[in-house]
Steps between C-alpha positions, in 0.01 A plus 500: 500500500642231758882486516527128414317617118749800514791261532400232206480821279821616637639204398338427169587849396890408617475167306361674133801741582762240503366333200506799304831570633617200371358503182648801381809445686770400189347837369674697803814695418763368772601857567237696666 
């Protein structure tokens, strides 16, 4: 796999991440 198709799938995976993360964020208890 070349690095630059490596890197857009880095950074896809990073973006569904952060969406998730802030979907389900109100759900997080503020003490951890």
């Amino acid at each position: 796999m070349m690095r630059l198709e490596l890197v857009i799938l880095m950074i896809d995976l990073l973006n569904r991440l952060i969406e998730l993360a802030t979907n389900i964020w109100p759900y997080w208890p503020l003490h951890f």
